[in-house]
C-alpha positions as a Python dict, from the first residue, in 0.01 Angstrom:
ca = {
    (1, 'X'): (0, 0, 0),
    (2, 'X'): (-233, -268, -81),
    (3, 'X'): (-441, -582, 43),
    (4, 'X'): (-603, -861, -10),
    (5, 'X'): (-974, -934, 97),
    (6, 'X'): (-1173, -1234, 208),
    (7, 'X'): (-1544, -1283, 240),
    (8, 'X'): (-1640, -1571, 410),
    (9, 'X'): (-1995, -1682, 380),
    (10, 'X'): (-2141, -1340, 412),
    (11, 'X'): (-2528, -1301, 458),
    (12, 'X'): (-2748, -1033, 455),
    (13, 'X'): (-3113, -953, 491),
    (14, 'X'): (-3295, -615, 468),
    (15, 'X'): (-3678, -716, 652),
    (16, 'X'): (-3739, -1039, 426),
    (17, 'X'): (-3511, -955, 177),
    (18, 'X'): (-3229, -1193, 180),
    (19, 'X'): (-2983, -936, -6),
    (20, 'X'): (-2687, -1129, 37),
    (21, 'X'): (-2704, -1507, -16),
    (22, 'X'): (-2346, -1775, 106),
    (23, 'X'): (-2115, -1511, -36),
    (24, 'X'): (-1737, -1630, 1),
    (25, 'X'): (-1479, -1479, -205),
    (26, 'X'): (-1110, -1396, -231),
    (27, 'X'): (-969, -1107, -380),
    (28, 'X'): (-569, -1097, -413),
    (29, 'X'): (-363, -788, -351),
    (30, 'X'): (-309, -531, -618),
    (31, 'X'): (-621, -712, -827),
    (32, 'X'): (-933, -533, -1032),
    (33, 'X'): (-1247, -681, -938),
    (34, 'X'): (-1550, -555, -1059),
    (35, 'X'): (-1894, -663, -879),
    (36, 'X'): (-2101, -747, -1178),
    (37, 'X'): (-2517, -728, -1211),
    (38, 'X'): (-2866, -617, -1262),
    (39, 'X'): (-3014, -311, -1008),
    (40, 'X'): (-3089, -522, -705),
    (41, 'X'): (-2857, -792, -727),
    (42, 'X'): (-2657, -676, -422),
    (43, 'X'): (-2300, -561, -558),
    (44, 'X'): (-2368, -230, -378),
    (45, 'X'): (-2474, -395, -58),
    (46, 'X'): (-2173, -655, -108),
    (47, 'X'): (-1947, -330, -173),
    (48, 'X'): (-2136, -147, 168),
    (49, 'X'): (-2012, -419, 380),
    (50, 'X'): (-1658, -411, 232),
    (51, 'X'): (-1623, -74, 376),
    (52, 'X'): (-1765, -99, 672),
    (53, 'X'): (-2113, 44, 611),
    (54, 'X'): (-2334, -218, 645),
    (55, 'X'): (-2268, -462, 954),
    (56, 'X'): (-2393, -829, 791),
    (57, 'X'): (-2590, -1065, 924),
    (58, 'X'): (-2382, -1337, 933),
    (59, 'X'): (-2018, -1439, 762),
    (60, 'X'): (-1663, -1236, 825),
    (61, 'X'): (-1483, -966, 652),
    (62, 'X'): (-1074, -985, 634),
    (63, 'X'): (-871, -714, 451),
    (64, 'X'): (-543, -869, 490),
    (65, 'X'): (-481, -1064, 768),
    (66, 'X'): (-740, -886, 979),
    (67, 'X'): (-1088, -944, 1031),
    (68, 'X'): (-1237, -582, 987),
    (69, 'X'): (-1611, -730, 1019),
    (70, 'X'): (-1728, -504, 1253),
    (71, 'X'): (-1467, -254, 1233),
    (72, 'X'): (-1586, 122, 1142),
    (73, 'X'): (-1547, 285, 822),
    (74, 'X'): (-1278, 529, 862),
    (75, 'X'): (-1091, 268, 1083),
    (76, 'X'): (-1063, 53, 778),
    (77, 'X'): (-807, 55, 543),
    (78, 'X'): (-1033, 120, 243),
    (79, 'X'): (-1202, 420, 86),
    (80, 'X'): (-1483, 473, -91),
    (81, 'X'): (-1538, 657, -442),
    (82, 'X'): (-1886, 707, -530),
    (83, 'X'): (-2048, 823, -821),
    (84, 'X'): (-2172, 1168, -707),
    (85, 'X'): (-1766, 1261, -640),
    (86, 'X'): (-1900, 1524, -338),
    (87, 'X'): (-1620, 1741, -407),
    (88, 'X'): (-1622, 2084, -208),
    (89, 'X'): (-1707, 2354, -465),
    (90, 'X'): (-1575, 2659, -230),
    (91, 'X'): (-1236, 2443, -227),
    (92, 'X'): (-955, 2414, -461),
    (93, 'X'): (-883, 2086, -640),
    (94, 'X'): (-540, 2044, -440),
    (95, 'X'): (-792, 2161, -93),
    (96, 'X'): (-1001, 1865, -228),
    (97, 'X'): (-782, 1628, -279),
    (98, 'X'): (-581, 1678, 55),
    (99, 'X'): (-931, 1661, 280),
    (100, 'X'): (-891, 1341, 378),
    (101, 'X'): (-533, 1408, 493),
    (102, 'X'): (-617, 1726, 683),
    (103, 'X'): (-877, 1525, 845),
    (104, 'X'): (-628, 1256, 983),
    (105, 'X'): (-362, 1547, 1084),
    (106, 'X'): (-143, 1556, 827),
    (107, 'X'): (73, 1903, 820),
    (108, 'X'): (-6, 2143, 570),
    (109, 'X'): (328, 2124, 335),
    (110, 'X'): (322, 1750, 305),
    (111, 'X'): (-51, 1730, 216),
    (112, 'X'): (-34, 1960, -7),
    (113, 'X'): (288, 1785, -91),
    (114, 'X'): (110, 1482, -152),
    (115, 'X'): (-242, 1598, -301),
    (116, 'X'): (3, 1720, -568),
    (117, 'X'): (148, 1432, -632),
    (118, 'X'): (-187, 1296, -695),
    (119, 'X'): (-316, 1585, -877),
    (120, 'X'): (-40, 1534, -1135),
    (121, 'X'): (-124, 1093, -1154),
    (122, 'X'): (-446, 1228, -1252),
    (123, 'X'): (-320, 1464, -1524),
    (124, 'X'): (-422, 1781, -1387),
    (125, 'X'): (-146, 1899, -1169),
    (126, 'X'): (-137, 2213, -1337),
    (127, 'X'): (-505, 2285, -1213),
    (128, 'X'): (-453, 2265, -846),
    (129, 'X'): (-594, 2607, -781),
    (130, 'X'): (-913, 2552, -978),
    (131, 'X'): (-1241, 2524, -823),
    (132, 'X'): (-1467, 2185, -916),
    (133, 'X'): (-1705, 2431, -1096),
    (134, 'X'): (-1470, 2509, -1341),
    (135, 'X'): (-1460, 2142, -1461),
    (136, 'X'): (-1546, 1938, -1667),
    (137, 'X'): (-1734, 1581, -1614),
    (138, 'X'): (-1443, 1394, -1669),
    (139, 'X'): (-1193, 1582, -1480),
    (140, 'X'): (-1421, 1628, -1184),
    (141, 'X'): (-1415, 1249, -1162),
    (142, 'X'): (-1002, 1244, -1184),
    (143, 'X'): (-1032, 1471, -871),
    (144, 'X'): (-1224, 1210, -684),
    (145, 'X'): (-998, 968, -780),
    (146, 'X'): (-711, 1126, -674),
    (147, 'X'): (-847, 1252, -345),
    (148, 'X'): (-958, 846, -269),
    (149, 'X'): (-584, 756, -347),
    (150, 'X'): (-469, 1051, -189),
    (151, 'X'): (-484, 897, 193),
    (152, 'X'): (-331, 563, 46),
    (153, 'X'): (-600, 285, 114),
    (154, 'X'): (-533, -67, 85),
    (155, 'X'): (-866, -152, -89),
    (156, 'X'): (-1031, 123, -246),
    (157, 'X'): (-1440, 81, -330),
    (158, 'X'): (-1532, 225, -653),
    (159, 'X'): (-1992, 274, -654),
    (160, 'X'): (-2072, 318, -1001),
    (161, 'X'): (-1772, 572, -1046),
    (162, 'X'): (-1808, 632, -1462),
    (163, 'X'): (-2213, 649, -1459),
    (164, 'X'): (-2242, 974, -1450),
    (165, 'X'): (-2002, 1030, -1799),
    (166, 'X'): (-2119, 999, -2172),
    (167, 'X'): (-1997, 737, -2334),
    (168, 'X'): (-1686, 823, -2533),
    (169, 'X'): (-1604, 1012, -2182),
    (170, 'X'): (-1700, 671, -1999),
    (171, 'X'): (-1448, 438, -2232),
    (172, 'X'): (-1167, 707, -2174),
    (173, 'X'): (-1181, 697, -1829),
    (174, 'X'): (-1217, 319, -1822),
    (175, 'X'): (-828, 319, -1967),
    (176, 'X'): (-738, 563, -1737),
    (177, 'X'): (-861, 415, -1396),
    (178, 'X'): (-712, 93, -1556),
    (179, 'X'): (-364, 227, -1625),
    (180, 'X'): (-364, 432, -1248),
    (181, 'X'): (-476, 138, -1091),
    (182, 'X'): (-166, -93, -1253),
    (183, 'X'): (55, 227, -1166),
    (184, 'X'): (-35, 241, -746),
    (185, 'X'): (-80, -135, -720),
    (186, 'X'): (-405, -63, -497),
    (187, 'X'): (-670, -330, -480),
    (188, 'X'): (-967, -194, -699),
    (189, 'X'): (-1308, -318, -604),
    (190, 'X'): (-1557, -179, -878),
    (191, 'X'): (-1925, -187, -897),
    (192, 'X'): (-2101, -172, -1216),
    (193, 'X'): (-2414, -299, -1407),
    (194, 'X'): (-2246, -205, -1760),
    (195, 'X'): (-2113, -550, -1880),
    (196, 'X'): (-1872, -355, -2110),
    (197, 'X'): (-1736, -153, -1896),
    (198, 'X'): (-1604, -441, -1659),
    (199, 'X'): (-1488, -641, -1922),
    (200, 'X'): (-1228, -337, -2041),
    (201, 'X'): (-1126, -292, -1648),
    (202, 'X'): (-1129, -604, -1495),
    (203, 'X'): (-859, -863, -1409),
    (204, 'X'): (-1154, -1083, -1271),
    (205, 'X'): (-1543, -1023, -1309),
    (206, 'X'): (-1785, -1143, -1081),
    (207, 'X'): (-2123, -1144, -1182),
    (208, 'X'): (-2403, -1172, -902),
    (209, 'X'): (-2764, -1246, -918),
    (210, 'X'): (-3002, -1258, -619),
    (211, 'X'): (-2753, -1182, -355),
    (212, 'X'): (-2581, -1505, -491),
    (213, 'X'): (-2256, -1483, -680),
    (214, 'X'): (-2348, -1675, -1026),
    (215, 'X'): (-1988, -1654, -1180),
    (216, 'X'): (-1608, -1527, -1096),
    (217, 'X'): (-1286, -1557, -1339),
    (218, 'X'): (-1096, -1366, -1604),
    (219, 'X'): (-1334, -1134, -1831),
    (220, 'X'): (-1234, -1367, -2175),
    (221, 'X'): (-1357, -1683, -1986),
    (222, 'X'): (-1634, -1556, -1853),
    (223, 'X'): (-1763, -1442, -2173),
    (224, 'X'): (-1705, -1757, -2363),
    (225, 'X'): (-1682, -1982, -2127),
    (226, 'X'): (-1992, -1880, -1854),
    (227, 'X'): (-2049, -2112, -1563),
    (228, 'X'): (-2444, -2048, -1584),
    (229, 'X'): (-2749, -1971, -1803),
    (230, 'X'): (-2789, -1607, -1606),
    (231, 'X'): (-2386, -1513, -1638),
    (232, 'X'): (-2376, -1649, -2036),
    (233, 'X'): (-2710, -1395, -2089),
    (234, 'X'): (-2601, -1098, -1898),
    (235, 'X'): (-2251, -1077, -2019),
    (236, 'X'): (-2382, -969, -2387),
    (237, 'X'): (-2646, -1088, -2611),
    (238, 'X'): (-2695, -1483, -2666),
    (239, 'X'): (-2884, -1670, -2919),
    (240, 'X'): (-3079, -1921, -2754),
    (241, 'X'): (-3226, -2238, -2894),
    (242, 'X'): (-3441, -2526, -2734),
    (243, 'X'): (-3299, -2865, -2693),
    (244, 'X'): (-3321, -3196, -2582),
    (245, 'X'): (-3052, -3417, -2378),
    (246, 'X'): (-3009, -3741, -2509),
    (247, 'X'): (-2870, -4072, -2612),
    (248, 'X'): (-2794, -3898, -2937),
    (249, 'X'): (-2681, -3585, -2818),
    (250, 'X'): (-2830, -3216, -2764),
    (251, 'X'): (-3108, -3301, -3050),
    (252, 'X'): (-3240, -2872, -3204),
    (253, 'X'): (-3472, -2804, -3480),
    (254, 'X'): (-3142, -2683, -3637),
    (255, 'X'): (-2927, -2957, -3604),
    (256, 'X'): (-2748, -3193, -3313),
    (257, 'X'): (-2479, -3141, -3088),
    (258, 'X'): (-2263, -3365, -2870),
    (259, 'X'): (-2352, -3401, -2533),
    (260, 'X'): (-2187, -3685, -2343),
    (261, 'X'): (-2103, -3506, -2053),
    (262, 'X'): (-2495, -3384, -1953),
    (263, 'X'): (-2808, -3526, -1801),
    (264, 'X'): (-3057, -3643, -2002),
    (265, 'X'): (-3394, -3382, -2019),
    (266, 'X'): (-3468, -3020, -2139),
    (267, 'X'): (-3187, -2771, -2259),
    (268, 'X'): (-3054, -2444, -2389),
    (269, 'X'): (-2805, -2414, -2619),
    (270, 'X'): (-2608, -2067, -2644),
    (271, 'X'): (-2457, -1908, -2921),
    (272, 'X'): (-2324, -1577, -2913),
    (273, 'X'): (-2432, -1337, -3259),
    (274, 'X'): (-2040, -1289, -3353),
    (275, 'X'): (-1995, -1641, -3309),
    (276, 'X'): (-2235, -1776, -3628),
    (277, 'X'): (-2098, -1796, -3986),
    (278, 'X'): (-2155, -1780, -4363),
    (279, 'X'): (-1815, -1961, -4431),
    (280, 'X'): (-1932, -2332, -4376),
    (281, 'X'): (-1742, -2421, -4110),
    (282, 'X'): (-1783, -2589, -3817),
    (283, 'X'): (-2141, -2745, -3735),
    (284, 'X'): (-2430, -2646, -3990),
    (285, 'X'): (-2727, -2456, -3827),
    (286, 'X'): (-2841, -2474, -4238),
    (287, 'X'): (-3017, -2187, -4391),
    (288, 'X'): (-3195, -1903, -4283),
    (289, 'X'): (-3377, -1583, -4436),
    (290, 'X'): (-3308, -1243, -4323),
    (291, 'X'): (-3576, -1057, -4151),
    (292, 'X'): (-3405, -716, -4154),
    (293, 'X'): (-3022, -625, -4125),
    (294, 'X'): (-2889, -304, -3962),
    (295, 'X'): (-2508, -150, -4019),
    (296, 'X'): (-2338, -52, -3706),
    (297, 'X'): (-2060, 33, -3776),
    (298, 'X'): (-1797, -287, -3706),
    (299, 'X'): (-2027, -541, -3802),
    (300, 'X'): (-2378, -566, -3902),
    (301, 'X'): (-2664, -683, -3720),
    (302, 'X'): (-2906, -938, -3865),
    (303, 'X'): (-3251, -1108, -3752),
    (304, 'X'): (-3243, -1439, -3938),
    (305, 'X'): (-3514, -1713, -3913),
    (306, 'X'): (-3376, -2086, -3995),
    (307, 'X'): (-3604, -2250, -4216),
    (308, 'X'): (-3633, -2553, -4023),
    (309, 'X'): (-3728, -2343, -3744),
    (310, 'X'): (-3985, -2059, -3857),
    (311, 'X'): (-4099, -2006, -3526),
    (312, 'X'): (-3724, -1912, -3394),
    (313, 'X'): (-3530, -1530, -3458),
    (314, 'X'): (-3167, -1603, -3410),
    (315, 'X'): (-2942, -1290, -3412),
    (316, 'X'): (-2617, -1297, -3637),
    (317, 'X'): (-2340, -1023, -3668),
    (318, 'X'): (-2234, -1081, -4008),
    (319, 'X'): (-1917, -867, -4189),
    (320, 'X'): (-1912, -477, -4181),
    (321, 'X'): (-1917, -514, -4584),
    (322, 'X'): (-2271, -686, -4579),
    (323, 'X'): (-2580, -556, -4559),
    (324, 'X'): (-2821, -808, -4702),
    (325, 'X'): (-3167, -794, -4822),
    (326, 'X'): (-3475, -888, -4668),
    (327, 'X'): (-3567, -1206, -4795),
    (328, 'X'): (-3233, -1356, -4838),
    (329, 'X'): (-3082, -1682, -4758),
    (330, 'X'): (-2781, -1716, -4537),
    (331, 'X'): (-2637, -2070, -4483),
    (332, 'X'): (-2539, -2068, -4149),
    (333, 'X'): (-2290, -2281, -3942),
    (334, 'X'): (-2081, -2234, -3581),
    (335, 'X'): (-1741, -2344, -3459),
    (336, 'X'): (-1779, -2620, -3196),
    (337, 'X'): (-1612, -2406, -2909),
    (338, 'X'): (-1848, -2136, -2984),
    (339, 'X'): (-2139, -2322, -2846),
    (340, 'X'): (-2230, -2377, -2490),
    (341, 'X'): (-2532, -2558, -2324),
    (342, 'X'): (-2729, -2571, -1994),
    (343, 'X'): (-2950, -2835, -1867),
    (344, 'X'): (-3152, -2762, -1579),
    (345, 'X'): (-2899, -2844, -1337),
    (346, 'X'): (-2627, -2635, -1483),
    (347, 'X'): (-2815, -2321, -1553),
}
C-alpha cells in the first residue's frame, strides 16, 4: 500500500524558536523524498509531525485523502525507521521483524509468514533465527527495514537511517533502500544532512533552511539548476565570485556575463569546481596560477588564483591525468549553462 502526503502551511515553534516556518508541500504516492539540511534546519521536526509525534502549531497534515493532523502515531498509516534500529537483542531477526504485527494481533503462522517474506526482500531470509548481536552494521539496518515494511505503512519515515554505517557500507545501502523502495511502491520520506546521499536516493530533494523550505525538484536540477544562494552552496561546493548588475551585464574582475533578466545592484555568481575548463570553451575566466593541486582519485583538486583577481581562490577539478605544479598557469573558461547568479532578491 501506499500514499500520498500534503502539508499545508505547517508552523511550528519550540519557546521562541520558530522551527517550522509556511511549510506546504506535496508528496505523490510511491515517491522518494528526502528532507534535505544543516543540524537545526527542522527536517527532523518536519519528519516528527509527519508521524504524528509532534502536534504543530498551526497548518494540516493529509496522508491520502485524510487529514491525520492530530491523529496519534500508531493510528497513522506511517512508520518510523530511525537511526538507532532498537532491535530486541533477546529476539530473533524473524521475532523482530514480526513485532509490530504481534502487536496489532496478527496470528503467529502468518506473521511469521510475513516477517519472512520480508526477511528474504532484505536478503537475509536465511538468518531468521539469528540474534541482532550476531550482525553486522549493515545487516542490522536491513532488519529494521524490513520490520518498518513488515506492518505495510503507507508512508514510511526514514531519521537519519544510514548514519550510523561507514561509508562504502553507507553507498551500498543507499542502492539497496533505493531498489526495495521501487520494489514495494511505499512512499519513502528520508531525512538526511549528507547532500550525497540524497542525491543517489531521491526522486525529489528538498532542501530546508530555517524551518523554511529553500528548494524542492529532481536531484539533477537542483544541483545545476538551484532556486537560491543557500540550496546552490549546500548541495556541493561552489565557486563564488563578486559581481555587479548592470546595464552591461553581471560585470567580475574575471570577466562579464549576461544579465538581462536581473535587477540592477550587488551579486554572486556560482560556478561549480567540475564545471571550469582548460579547453577554451565557453566564456573566458582568463588565466590563473595554481596554488596547490591534490589527486583524488576521479579528478584532481586545484586552488587557482586568476590573475586579474589576486585577492580571489577559485576551486577547479581539473582531469584525473593532471596534477600541476605550483606556480603554473591555467587558462580558464566555463560553459554558459554552467553558471548561475543571485542578486539580493533571488538568493
Amino acid at each position: 500500500m501506499t500514499a500520498s502526503v500534503r502539508l499545508d502551511k505547517l508552523n511550528h515553534w519550540f519557546g521562541t524558536l520558530h522551527a517550522l516556518r509556511d511549510i506546504s508541500l506535496e508528496i505523490g504516492a510511491g515517491e522518494y523524498v528526502t528532507l534535505l539540511g544543516p543540524s537545526g534546519c527542522g527536517k527532523t521536526t518536519l519528519l516528527s509531525v509527519l508521524g504524528g509525534f509532534i502536534d504543530p502549531d498551526q497548518g494540516t497534515v493529509f496522508i491520502g485523502d485524510a487529514d491525520m493532523t492530530s491523529v496519534a502515531p500508531a493510528k497513522r498509516p506511517t512508520t518510523t525507521m530511525f537511526q538507532d534500529y532498537a532491535l530486541f537483542p533477546h529476539m530473533s531477526l524473524r521475532d523482530n521483524v514480526a513485532f509490530g504485527l504481534r502487536m496489532a494481533g496478527v496470528a503467529k503462522a502468518e506473521r511469521h509468514r510475513k516477517a519472512d517474506e520480508k526477511l528474504d526482500l532484505v536478503g537475509l531470509k536465511a538468518d531468521g533465527r539469528k540474534r541482532p548481536h550476531e550482525l553486522s552494521g549493515g545487516q542490522r539496518q536491513r532488519v529494521a527495514l524490513a520490520r518498518a515494511l513488515a506492518v505495510e505503512p503507507e508512508v514510511l519515515l526514514l531519521d537519519e537511517p544510514l548514519g550510523a554505517l561507514d561509508l562504502k557500507l553507507r553507498r551500498a545501502m543507499q542502492d539497496e533502500l533505493k531498489d526495495i523502495q521501487r520494489q514495494v511502491g511505499t512512499t519513502f520520506v528520508h531525512v538526511t544532512h549528507d547532500q550525497e546521499e540524497a542525491m543517489a536516493i531521491s526522486d525529489r530533494i528538498v532542501v530546508m533552511n530555517a524551518g523554511r523550505i529553500e528548494d524542492a525538484g529532481p536531484p539533477l536540477r537542483i544541483y545545476r539548476e538551484p532556486a537560491s544562494l543557500f540550496a546552490a552552496d549546500f548541495m556541493g561546493e561552489m565557486n563564488h565570485i563578486p559581481a555587479q548588475v548592470g546595464p552591461q551585464g553581471a560585470q567580475t574582475a574575471l570577466t562579464n556575463l549576461p544579465a538581462a533578466d536581473l535587477p540592477p545592484g550587488a551579486a554572486t555568481v556560482c560556478i561549480r569546481p567540475e564545471a571550469v575548463r582548460q579547453d577554451g570553451k565557453g566564456i573566458a575566466l582568463g588565466d590563473a596560477t595554481v596554488r596547490d593541486a591534490t589527486f583524488f582519485g576521479t579528478y584532481t583538486r586545484a586552488h587557482v588564483t586568476p590573475v586579474t583577481a589576486p585577492d580571489m581562490v577559485l576551486v577547479a577539478h581539473l582531469p584525473p591525468t593532471s596534477l600541476p605544479e605550483a606556480g603554473t598557469v591555467l587558462n580558464l573558461s566555463v560553459l554558459p549553462e554552467d553558471i548561475r547568479i543571485f542578486t539580493k532578491e533571488t538568493a
